[in-house]
N, C-alpha and C positions, 0 to 999 in steps of 0.2 A: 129366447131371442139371441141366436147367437152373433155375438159381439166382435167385429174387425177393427186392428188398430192400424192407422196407415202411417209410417216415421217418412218424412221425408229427406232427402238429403242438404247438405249445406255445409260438411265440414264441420269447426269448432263451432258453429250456430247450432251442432246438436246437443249440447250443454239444454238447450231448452226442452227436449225430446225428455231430457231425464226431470227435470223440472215439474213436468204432466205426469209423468211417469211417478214422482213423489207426491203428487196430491190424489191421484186415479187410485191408488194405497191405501192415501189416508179414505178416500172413499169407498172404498170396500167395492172397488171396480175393474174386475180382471179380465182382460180380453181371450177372447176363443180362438183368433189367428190374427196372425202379426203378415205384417207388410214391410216391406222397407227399402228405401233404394239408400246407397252408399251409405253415408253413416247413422242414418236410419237402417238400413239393412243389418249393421254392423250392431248397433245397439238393439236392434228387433233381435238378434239370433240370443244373445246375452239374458235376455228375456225370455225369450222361446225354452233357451237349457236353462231356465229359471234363477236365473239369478234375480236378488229385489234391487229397485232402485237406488237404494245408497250403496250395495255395492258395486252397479253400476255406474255411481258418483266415483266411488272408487277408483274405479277403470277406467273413467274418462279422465284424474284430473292426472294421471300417468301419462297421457300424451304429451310429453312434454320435445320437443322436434328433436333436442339434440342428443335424448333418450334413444327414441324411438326409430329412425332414421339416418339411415347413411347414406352414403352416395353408392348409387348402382354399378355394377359390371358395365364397362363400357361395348358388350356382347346385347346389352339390355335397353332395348327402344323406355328408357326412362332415364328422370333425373336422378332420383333416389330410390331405394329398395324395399322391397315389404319386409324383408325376413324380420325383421324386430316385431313387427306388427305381430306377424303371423306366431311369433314363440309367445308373445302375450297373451294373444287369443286363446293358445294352446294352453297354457296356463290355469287362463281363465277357465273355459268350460271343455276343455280335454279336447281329442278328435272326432267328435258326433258324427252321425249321419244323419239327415232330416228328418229320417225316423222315430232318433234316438231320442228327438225333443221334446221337452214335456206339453210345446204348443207348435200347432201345425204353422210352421212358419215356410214364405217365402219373398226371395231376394230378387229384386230387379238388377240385370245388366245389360248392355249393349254390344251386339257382335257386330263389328267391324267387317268383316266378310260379307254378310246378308244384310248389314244395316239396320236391322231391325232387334226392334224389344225381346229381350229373353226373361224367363220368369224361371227363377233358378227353384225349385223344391222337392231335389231329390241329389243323392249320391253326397260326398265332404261339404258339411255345412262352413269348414272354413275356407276351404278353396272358395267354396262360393261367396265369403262375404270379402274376398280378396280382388274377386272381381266385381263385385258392386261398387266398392272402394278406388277403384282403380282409376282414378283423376288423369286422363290424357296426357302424355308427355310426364307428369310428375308420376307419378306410380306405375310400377309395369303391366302391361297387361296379361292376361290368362289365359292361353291356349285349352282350351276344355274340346275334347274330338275335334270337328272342324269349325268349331268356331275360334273368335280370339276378341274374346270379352272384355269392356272398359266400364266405367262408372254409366250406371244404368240413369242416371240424372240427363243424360243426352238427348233420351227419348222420352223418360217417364220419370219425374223427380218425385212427385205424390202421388203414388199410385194407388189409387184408394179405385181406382176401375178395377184391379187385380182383385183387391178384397170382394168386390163384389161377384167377382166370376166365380171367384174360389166359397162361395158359398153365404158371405156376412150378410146378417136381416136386417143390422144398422152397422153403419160404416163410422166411424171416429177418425178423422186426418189430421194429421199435423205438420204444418206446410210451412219450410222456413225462409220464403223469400220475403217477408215483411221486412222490408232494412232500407236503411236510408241511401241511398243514391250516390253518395261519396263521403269515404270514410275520410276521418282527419287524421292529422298527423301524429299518429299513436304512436310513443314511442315504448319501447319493449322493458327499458332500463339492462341492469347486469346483465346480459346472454351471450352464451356460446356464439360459435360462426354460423352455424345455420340458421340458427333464430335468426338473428341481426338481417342473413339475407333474406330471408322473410318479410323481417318488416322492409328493409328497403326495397322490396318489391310492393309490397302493399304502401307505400308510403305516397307510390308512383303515379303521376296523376295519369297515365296509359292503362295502369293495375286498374283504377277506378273506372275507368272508360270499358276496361274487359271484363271488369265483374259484375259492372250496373247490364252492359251486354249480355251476359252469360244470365241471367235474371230476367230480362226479359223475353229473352228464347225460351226458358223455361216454367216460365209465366205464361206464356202464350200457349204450352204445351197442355200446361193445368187448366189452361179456362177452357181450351178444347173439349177436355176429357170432362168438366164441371158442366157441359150443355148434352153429355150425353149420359153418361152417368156418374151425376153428383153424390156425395157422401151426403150422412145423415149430418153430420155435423162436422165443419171444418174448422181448426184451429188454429190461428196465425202470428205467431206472440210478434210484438214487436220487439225484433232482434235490434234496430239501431245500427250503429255501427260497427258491428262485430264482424270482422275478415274472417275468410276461411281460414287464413291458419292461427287463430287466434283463440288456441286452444287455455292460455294465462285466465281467459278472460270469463272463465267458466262461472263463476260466480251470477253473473250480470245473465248468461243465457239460464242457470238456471230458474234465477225469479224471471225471468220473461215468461218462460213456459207455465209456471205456478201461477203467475198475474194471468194467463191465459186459461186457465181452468177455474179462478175465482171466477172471471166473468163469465164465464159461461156453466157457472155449478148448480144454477136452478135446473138447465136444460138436462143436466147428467141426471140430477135428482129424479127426472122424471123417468132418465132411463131405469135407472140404478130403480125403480118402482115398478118397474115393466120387466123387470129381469126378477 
């Protein structure tokens, strides 16, 4: 029975993704092809060139903004740049090609040109998780031939439909819009200038008004795709109050993700018995 894992996107709410990722381990439960959009996509590829989950702990608690991020070429439709992103990556699991990976993995992005869903699984597996990543206005986009790719969460944030096309006999999603509706006044304590502007962005009761927005277009996209072809099992940790860029706060998304695989560890067990 081969097994699909679907990451969805959410930013620093994918702390929970590795969370599932560290008890799916402890379960002796490996998936056959990965899915993912933005940083699920991001963290799928990580996995895909095999890395395990605590070193994908690793890797995530290095995002740190004022590390990671700089302000862009003012030649560059963005606020800030990938390249740090991208030498990590490189770091991380070299230069692959979708080939090269030890799981058939692929990445959701959105082309801007056609408007429509792209399902990335072939050619630089890091070009492509740069455009899965690619947050509108914040990240640049990625000219690939003629398109010009952004964060595939636009169109398809859990795409656990991809998993199925691409072959899975059970589907596994893990979907991070479970979050409370307006975040509170989380303050960041000692940080750099970019942090800081960070949280005073999320601090903003408009940030609130655009992110509960941006959750519900994308909620609306999920339940679409849940009446026509639903996964076997979805997963929805509750993330709380966790902002996207609230990568500090990895701790909390990663027991969110764990508390979401206790509950649901009889249902596995049954897989994990069928497999």
């Amino acid at each position: 029975m081969k097994l699909g894992l679907v990451l969805g996107g959410g930013g620093a709410r994918g702390a929970a993704h590795i969370g599932v990722l560290l008890e799916l381990e402890r379960l002796g439960l490996r998936p056959d092809l990965v899915v993912g959009t933005s940083i699920g996509g991001l963290l799928g590829a990580l996995l895909a060139a095999g890395l395990s989950a605590e070193e994908m702990l690793d890797f995530f608690q290095q995002f740190n903004l004022e590390q990671l991020y700089r302000p862009a070429d003012l030649r560059v439709p963005a606020l800030v740049s990938n390249r740090r992103v991208e030498k990590r990556l490189e770091k991380a699991i070299g230069r692959p090609t979708f080939a090269d990976l030890k799981l058939p993995l692929a990445v959701i992005a959105t082309d801007l040109v056609s408007r429509q869903e792209v399902v990335l699984q072939e050619g630089d597996v890091v070009t492509a998780v740069l455009a899965t990543i690619a947050i509108p206005v914040a990240l640049p986009p990625v000219e690939m031939g003629d398109m010009i790719l952004v964060d595939g969460g636009v169109k398809n944030n859990t795409p656990f439909n991809v998993a199925r096309q691409l072959g899975a006999a059970y589907v596994l999603a893990v979907d991070l819009t479970n979050t409370d509706p307006y975040a509170p006044m989380w303050r960041y304590g000692r940080t750099g200038p970019l942090t800081k502007a960070a949280e005073l962005v999320q601090r903003n009761e408009l940030w609130w008004v655009l992110a509960a927005t941006l959750d519900v277009i994308t909620t609306q996209n999920m339940e679409k795709n849940l009446a026509e072809t639903p996964p076997d099992l979805l997963l929805q940790p509750e993330i709380g109050t966790i902002g996207l860029f609230d990568f500090h706060r990895w701790q909390e998304g990663v027991s969110a993700g764990r508390t979401a695989v206790w509950q649901a560890e009889h249902v596995l067990q049954e897989v994990i018995g069928k497999r």
